[in-house]
TIRO-2110 file (N, C-alpha, C; in Angstrom, 1 decimal):
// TIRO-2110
-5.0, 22.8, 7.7, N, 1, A
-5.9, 21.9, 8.3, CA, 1, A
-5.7, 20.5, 7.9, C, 1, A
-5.7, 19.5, 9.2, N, 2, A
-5.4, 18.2, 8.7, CA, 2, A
-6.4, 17.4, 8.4, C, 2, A
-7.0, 16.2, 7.7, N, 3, A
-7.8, 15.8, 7.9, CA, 3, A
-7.8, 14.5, 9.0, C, 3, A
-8.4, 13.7, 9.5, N, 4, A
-8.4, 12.7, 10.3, CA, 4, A
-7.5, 11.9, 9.9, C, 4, A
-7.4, 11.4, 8.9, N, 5, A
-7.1, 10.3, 8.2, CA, 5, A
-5.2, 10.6, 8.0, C, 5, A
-5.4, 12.1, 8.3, N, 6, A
-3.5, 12.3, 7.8, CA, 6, A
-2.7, 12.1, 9.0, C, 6, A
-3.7, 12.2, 10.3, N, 7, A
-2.8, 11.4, 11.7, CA, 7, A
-2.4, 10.0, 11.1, C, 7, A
-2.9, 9.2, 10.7, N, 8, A
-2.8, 7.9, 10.7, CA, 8, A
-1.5, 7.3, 10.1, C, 8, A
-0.5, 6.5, 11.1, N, 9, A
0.6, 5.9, 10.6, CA, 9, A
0.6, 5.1, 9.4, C, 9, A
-0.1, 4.6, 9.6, N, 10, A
-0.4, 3.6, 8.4, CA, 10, A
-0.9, 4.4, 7.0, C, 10, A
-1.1, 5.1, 7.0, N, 11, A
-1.6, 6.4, 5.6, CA, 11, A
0.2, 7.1, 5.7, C, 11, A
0.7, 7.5, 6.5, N, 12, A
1.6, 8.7, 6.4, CA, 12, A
3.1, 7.4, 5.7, C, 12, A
2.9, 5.9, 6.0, N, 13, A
4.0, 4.7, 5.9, CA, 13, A
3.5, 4.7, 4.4, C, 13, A
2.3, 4.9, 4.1, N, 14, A
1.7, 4.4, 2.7, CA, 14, A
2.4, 5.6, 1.7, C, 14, A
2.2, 6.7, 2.2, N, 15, A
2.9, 7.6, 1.3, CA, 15, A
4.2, 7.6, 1.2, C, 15, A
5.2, 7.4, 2.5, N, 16, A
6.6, 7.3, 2.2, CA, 16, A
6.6, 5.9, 1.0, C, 16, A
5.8, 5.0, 0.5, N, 17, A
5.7, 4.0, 0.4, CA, 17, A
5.7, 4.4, -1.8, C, 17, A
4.6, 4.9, -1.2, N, 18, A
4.1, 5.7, -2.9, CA, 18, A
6.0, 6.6, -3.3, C, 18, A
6.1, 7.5, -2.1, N, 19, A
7.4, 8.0, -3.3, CA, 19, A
8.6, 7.1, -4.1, C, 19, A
8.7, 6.0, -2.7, N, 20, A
9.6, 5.4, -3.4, CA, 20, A
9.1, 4.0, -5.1, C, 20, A
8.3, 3.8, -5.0, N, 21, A
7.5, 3.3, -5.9, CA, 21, A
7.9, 4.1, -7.1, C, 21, A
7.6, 5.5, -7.2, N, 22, A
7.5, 6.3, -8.3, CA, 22, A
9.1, 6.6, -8.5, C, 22, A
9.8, 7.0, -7.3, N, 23, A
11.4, 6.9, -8.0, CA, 23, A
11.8, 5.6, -8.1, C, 23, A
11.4, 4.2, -8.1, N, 24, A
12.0, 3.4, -8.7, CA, 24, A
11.4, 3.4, -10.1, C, 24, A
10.3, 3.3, -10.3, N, 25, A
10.2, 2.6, -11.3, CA, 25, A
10.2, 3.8, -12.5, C, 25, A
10.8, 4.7, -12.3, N, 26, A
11.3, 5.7, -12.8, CA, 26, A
12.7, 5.4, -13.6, C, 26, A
13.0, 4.0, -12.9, N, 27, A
14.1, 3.2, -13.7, CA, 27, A
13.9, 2.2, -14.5, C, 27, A
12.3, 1.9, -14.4, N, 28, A
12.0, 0.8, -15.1, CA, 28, A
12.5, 0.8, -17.2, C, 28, A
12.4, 0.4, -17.6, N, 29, A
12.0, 0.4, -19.0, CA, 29, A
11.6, 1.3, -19.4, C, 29, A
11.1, 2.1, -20.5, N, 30, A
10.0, 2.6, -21.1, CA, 30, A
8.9, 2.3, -21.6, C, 30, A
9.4, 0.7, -22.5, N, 31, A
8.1, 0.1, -22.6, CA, 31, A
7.4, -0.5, -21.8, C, 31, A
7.9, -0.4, -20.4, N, 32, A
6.7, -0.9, -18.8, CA, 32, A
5.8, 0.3, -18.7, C, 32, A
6.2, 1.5, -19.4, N, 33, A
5.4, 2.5, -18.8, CA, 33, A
4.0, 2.4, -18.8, C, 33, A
3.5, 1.3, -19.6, N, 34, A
1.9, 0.9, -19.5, CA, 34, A
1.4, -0.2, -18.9, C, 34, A
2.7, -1.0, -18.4, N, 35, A
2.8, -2.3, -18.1, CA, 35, A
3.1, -2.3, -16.7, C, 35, A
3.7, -2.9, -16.3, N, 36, A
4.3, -2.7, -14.6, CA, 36, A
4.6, -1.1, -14.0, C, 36, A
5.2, -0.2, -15.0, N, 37, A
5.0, 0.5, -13.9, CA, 37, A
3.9, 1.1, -13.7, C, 37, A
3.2, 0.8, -14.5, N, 38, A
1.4, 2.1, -14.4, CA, 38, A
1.0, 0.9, -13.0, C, 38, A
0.9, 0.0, -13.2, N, 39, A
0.2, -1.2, -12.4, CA, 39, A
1.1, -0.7, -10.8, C, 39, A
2.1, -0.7, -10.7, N, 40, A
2.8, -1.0, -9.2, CA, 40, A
2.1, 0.7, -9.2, C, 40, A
2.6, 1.4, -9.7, N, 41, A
2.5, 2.9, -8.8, CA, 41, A
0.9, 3.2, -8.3, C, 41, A
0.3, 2.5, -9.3, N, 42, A
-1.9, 2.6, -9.1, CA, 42, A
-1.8, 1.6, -7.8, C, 42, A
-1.4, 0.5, -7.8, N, 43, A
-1.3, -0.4, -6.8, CA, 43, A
-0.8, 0.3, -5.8, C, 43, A
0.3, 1.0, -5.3, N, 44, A
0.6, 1.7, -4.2, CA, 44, A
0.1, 2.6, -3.9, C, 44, A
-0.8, 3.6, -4.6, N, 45, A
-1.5, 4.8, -4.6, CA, 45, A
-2.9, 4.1, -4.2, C, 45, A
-3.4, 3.1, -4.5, N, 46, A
-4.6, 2.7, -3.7, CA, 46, A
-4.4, 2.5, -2.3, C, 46, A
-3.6, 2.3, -1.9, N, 47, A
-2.9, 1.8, -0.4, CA, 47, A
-3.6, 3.1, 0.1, C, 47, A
-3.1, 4.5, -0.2, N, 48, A
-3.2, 5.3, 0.5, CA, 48, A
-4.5, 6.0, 0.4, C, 48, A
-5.2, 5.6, -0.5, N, 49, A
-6.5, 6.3, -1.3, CA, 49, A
-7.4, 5.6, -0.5, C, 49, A
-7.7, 4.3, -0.3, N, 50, A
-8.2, 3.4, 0.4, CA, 50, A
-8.2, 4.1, 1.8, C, 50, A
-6.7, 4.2, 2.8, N, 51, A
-7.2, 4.4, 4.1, CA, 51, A
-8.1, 5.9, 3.8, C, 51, A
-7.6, 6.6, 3.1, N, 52, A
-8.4, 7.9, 3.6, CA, 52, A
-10.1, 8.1, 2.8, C, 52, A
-10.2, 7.4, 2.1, N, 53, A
-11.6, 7.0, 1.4, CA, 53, A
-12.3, 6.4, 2.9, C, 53, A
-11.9, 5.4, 3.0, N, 54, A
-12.3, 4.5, 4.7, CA, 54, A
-12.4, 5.1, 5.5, C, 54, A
-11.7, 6.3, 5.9, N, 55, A
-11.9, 6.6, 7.4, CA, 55, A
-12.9, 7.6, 7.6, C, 55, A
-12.9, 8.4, 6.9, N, 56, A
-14.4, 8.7, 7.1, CA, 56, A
-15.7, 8.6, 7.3, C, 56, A
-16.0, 7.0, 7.4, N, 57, A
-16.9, 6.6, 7.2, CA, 57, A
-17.5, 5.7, 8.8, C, 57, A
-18.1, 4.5, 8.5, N, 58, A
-18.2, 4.1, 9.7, CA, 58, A
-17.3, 3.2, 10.3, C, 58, A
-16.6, 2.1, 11.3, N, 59, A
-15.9, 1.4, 11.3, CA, 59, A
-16.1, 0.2, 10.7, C, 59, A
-17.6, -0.6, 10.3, N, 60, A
-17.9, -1.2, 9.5, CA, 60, A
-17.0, -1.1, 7.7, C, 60, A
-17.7, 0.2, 7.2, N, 61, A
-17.2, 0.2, 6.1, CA, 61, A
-15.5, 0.6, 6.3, C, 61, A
-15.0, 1.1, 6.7, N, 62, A
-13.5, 1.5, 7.3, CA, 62, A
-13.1, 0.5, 6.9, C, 62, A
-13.3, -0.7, 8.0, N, 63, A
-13.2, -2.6, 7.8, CA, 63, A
-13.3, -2.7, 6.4, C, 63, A
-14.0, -2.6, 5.4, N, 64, A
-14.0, -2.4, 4.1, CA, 64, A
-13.0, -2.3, 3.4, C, 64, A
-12.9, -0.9, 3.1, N, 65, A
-11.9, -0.3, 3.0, CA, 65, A
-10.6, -0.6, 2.8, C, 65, A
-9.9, -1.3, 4.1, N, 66, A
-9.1, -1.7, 4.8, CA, 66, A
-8.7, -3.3, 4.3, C, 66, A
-10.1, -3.9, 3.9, N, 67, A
-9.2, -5.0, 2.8, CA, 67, A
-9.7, -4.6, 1.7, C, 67, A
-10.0, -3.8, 0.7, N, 68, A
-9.5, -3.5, -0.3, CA, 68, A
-7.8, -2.7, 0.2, C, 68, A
-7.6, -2.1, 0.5, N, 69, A
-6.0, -2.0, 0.8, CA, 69, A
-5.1, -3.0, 0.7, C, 69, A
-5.6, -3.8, 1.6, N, 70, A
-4.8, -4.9, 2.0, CA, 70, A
-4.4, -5.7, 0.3, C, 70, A
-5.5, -5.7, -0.2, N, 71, A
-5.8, -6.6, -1.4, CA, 71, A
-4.6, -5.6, -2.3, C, 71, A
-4.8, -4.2, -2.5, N, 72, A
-3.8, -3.6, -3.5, CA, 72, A
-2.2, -3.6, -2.6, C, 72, A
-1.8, -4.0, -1.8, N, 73, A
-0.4, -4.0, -0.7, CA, 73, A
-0.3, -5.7, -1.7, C, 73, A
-1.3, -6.4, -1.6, N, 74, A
-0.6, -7.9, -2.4, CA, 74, A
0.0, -7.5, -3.5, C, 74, A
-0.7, -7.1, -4.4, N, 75, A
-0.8, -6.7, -5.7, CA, 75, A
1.0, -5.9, -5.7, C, 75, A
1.3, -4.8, -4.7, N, 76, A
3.0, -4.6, -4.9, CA, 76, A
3.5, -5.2, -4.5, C, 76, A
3.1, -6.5, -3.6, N, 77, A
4.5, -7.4, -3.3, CA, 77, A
4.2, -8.3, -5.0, C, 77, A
3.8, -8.6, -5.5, N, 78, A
3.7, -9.0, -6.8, CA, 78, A
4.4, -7.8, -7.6, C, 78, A
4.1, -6.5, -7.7, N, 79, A
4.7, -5.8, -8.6, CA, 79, A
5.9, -6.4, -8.0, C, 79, A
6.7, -6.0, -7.4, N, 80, A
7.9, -5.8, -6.3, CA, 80, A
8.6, -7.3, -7.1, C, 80, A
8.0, -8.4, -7.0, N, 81, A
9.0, -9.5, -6.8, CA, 81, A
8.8, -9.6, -8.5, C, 81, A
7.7, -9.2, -9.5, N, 82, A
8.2, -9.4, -11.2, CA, 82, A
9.6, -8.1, -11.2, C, 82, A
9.3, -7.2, -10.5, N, 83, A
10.5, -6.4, -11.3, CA, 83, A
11.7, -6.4, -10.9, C, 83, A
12.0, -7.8, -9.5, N, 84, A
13.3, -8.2, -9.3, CA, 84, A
13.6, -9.7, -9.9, C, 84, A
12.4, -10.1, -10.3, N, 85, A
12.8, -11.1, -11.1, CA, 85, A
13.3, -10.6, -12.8, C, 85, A
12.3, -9.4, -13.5, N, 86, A
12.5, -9.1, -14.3, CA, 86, A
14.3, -8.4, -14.6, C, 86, A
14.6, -8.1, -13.4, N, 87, A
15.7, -7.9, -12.9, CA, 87, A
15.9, -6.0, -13.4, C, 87, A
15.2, -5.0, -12.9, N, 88, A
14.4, -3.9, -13.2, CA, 88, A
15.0, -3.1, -11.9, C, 88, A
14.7, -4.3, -10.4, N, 89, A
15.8, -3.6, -9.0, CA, 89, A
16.4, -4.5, -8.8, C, 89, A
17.1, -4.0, -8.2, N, 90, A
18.3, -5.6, -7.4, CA, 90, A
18.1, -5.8, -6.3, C, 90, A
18.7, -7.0, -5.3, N, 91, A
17.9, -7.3, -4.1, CA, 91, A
17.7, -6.3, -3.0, C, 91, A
18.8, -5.6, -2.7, N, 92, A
18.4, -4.5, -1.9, CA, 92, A
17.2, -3.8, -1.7, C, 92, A
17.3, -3.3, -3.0, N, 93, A
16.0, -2.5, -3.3, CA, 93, A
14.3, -3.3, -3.2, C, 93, A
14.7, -4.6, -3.4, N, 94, A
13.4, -5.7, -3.4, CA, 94, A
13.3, -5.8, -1.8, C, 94, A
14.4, -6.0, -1.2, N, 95, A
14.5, -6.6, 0.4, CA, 95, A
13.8, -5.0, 0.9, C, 95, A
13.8, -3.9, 0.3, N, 96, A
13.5, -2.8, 0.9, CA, 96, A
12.6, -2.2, 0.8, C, 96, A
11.8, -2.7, 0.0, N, 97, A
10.7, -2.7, -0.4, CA, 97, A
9.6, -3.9, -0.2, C, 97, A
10.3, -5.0, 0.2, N, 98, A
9.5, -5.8, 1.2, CA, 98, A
9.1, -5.8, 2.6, C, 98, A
10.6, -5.0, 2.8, N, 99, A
10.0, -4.8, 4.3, CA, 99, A
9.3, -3.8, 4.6, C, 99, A
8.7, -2.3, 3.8, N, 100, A
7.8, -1.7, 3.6, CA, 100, A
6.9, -2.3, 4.0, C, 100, A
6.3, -3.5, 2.7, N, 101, A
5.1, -3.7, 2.5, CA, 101, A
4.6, -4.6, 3.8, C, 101, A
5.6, -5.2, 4.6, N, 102, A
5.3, -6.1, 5.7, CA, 102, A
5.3, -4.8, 6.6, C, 102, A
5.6, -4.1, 6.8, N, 103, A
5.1, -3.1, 8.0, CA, 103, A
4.1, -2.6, 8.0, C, 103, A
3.5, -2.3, 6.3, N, 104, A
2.2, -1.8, 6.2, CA, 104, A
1.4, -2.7, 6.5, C, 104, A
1.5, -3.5, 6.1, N, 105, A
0.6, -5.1, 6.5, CA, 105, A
0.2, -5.3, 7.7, C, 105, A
1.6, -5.3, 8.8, N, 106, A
1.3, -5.4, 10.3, CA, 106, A
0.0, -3.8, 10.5, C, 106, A
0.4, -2.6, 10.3, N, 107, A
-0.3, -1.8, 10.3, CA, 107, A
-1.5, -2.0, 10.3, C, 107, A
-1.4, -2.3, 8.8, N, 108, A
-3.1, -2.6, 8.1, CA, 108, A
-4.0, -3.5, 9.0, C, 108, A
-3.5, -4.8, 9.7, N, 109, A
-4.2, -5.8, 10.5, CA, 109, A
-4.3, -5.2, 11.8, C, 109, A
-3.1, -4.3, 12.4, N, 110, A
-3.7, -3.9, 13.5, CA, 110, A
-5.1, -2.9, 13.8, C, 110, A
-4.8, -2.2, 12.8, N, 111, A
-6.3, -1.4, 12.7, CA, 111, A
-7.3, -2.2, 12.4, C, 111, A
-7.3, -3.1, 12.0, N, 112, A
-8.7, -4.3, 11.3, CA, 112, A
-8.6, -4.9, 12.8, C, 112, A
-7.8, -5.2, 13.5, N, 113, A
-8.1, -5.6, 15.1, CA, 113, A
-8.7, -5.0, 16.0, C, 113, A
-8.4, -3.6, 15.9, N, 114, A
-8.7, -2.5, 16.7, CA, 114, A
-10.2, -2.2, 16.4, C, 114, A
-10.7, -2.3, 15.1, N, 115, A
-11.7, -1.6, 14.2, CA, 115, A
-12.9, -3.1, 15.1, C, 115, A
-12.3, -4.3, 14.8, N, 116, A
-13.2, -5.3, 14.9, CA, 116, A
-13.5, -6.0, 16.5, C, 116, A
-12.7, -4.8, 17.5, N, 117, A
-12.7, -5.4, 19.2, CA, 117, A
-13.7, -4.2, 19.3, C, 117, A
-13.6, -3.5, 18.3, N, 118, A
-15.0, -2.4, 19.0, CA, 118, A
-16.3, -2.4, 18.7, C, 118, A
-16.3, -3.3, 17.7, N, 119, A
-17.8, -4.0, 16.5, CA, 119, A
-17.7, -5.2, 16.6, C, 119, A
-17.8, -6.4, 17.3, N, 120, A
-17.4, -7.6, 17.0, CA, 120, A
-18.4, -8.5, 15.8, C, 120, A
-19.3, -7.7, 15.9, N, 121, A
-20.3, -8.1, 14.7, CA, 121, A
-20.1, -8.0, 13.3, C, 121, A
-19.0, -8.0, 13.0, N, 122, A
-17.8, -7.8, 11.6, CA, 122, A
-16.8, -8.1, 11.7, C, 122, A
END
């Protein structure tokens, strides 16, 4: 049984999103393990916790929801760009992981468009 929320592209992009998070920073240091990597992988796991917290609810709170997401998607392009500055991935891996986060993004806004042509009152 699926729930509503597991149709949704933007949840199913958030989790291909989560694995890779966790096999990178699986390369990080050891002493980041309380430091950046605890932060990026919680940061990427709210992405996905968020849409499916949200959708159950009404489109109002959904809308909610939906920028707290948005707000934890900032938060790993900040993980993302200290641990290529820290030099942790190399650009590849940074350029690939940005373009992730900009597709979830586009995602994320389309549904806050979609959510907000049907309630214009929010």
């Amino acid at each position: 049984m699926l729930f509503k929320f597991e149709d949704l592209k933007v949840y199913q992009k958030s989790l291909v999103f989560i694995d890779g998070v966790y096999k990178i920073t699986l390369q990080f240091p050891p002493e980041e393990l309380f430091g950046l990597t605890s932060q990026f992988r919680r940061a990427s796991t709210s992405i996905a916790l968020n849409i499916a917290e949200g959708s159950g609810s009404t489109d109002k709170d959904f809308n909610k929801y939906l920028r707290t997401t948005f707000n934890s998607l900032k938060e790993c392009v900040v993980c993302s760009t200290l641990a290529f500055r820290l030099k942790f991935i190399n650009k590849e891996v940074y350029d690939n992981l940005r373009k992730e986060l900009a597709e979830i993004s586009k995602m994320i806004a389309g549904l806050r468009k979609y959510l907000n042509q049907n309630n214009p009152e929010y």
